[in-house]
N, C-alpha and C positions, 0 to 999 in steps of 0.2 A: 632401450630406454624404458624405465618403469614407469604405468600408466599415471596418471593424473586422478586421485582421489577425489572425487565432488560427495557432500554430501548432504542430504536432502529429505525432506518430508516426502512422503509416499503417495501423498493427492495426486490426483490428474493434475491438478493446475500446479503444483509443484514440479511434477516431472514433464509439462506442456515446458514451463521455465528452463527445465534443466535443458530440453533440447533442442532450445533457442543457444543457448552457452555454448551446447556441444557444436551449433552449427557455425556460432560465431568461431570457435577453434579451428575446427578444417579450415574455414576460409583462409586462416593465415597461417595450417602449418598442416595439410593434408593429410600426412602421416601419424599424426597422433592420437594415441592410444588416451581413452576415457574409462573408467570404471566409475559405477557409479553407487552409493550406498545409502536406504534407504534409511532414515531414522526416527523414532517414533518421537513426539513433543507431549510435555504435558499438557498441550492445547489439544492434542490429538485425542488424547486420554481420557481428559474431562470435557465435556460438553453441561455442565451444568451450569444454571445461571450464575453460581455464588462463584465460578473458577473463572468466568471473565467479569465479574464488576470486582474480584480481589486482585483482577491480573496489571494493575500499574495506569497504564495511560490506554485503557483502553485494553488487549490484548498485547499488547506486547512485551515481550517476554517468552510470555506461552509457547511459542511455535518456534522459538529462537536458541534457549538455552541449552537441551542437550545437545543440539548441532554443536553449538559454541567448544561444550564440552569434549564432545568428538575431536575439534579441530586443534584442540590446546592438548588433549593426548598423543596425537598425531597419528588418530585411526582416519582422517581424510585430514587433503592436500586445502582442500577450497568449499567453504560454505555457500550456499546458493539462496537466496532469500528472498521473498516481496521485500521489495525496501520498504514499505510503510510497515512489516509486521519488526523491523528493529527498534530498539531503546535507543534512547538517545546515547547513553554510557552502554557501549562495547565491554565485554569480557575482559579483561588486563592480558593484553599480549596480541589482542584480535585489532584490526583493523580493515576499512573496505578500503580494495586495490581498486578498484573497476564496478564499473555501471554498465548494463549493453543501453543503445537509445532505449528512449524514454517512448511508450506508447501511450494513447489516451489517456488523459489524468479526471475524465469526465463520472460524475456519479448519474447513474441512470435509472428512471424510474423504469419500472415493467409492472402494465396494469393489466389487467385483464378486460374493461371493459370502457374506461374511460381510453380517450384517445392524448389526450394530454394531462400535464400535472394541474390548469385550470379548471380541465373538467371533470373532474374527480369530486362527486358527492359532498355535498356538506358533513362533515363531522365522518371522512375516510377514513379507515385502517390502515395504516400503512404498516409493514415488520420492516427493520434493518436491527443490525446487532450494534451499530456503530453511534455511541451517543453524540460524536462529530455529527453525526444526517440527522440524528433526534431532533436535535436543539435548533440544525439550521432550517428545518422543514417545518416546523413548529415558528420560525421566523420570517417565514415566505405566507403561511398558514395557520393562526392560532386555531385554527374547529378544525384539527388533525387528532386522531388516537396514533400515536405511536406506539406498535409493539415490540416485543424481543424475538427475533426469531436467528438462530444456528443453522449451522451443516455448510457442507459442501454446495454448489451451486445448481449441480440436478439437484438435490435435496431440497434447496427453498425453492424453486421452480415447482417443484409437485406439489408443496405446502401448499404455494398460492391458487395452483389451480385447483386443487383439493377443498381448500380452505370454503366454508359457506359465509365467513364473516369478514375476512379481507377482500382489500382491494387493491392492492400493488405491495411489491417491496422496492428496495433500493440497492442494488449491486455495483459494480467499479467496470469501467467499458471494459477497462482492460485484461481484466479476469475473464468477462464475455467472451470474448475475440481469442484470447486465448487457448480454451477451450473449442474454438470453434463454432460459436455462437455467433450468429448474423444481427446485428441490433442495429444498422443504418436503414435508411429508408424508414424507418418510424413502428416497426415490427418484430418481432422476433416467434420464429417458430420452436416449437420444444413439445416433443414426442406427438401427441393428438390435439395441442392447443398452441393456438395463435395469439401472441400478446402484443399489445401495442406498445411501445418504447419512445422516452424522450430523454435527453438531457437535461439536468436540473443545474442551474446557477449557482450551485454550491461549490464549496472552496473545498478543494480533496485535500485528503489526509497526507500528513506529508511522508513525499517518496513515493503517494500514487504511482503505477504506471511504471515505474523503475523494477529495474532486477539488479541486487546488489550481489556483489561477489567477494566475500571475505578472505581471509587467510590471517596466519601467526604473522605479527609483527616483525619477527626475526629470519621468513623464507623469504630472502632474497631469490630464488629460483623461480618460487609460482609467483611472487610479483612481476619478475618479469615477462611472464608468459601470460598474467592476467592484465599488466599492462597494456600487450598487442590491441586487447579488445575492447579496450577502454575506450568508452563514445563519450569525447573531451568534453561538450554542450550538454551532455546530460550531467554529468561528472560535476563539474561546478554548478549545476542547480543543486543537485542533491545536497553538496557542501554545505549551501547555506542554508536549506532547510535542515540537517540534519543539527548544522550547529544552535538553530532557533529550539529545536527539540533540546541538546542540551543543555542549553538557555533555561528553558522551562523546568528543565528536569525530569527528563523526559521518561520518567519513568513514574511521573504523579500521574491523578487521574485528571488531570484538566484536558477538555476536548478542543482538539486544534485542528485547525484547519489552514492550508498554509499554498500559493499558486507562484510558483518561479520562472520568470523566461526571461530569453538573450536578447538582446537590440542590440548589434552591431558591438560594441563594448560596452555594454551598459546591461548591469545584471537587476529586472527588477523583480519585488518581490512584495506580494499580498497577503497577509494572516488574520485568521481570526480564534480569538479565542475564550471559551467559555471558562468563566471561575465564579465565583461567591458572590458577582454583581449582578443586578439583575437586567443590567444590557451587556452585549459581548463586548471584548476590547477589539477592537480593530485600527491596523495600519495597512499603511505602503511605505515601500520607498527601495531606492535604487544605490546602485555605486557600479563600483569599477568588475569586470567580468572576472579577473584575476583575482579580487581579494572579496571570496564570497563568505568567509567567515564575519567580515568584518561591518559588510552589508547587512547580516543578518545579528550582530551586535547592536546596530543603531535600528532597527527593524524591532527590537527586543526595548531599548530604551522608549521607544514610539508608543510602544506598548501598554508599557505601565510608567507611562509617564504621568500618568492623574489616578 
């Protein structure tokens, strides 16, 4: 049998993701062979300010495309992705087979000296890159400075502790954890420094927490063997966020934030979204767990209903 092409971005946390996939595959078919191929993004590429406020809805795109690319030439079988770094419009021929579960969708502060996001200094620094955390932190907070800050997650970890003018940033739990970062219990350690950690009541970006699994529209093969590992409750959340994303258009810069869960049959679902007004638009609303496009069509009308 010839191996299974995955392909993927080169970060730790890109290939921490890959070997979540890989583990989920032996579970249901021991014998199978993985190869796995790394690939460079031009998110990878560029780290300048102007290559993420030009890159669409935020970053995405950036870290998506030449995978995309790869996979539509058929130098790999299966693209491997954060689901919040996709556009809402897929490549023509791409589509996601499969989701593994969904981990924490929580955005987390990490301060250094405050213990909570209340006690944090009048007129705090905070860095995230995500104008989704800008805007809602700035909405929890007007005497906040939000900065820009890049990189990898050691990388803004040593920022902050480096830094003589900040005071916290903003990271995704599930990036933490992934990497092997401990942030429960209200702390987190990182090389010679102890940082305090909390949860912030913001609405994650959507697809937080998800790992999506791509492929050609036309491989009926790795659809069914990405099938096997498709975790159904995650699956139909993603649906309807991702359809609100291409609702939006999901490749503008409007910053969304968007929170999905199951009740029994009942799929509901919370968005917010920043554009040209100067309050954000916000709804809810629910429907049937089976037709999550459609949920998030009346979710979209709720929207910009005024």
């Amino acid at each position: 049998m010839r191996p299974l092409v995955i392909g993927t971005r080169g970060s730790a946390l890109a290939l921490a993701q890959v070997e979540l996939v890989k583990q989920a595959l032996s579970r249901v078919n021991d014998g199978f062979f993985v190869e796995v191929r790394k690939i460079t993004t031009s998110g990878d590429r560029r780290q300048d300010v102007n290559a993420w406020r030009e890159s669409g809805a935020g970053l995405k795109g950036m870290f998506t495309k030449e995978i995309e690319d790869a996979l539509l030439a058929g130098e790999i079988d299966v693209a491997v992705h954060s689901c919040k770094d996709l556009p809402g419009h897929l490549a023509n021929g791409c589509v996601v087979r499969a989701v593994l579960e969904r981990a924490a969708t929580d955005d987390v502060l990490i301060s250094k000296n405050a213990r909570s996001f209340s006690a944090l200094p009048a007129r705090a620094r905070i860095a995230t890159s995500s104008v989704r955390r800008h805007r809602q932190l700035l909405g929890l907070r007007e005497d906040l400075h939000i900065e820009e800050m890049r990189g990898n997650v050691p990388t803004r970890l040593r920022k902050l502790r480096d830094s003589d003018s900040l005071d916290a940033i903003v990271l995704a739990r599930a990036g933490l954890e992934r990497l092997g970062y401990r942030v429960s219990g209200g702390s987190l350690e990182f090389e010679d420094t102890q940082f305090s950690t909390e949860s912030l009541p913001t609405l994650p970006a959507i697809g937080q927490g998800a790992i999506a699994l791509e492929c050609r529209a036309d491989d009926a093969h790795t659809a069914k063997i990405l099938e096997a590992i498709n975790h159904m409750p995650t699956f139909q959340c993603i649906r309807a966020e991702r359809e609100l994303l291409r609702l939006l258009d999901g490749d503008c810069r409007l910053p969304v934030g968007a929170k999905t869960r199951i009740d029994g049959s009942r799929l509901r679902m919370s968005a917010i979204v920043f554009d040209e007004r100067t309050e954000p638009r916000v709804a809810e609303s629910e429907g049937d767990v089976n037709a999550p496009e459609e949920l998030a069509e009346r979710l979209f009308k709720l929207l910009y209903a005024s």
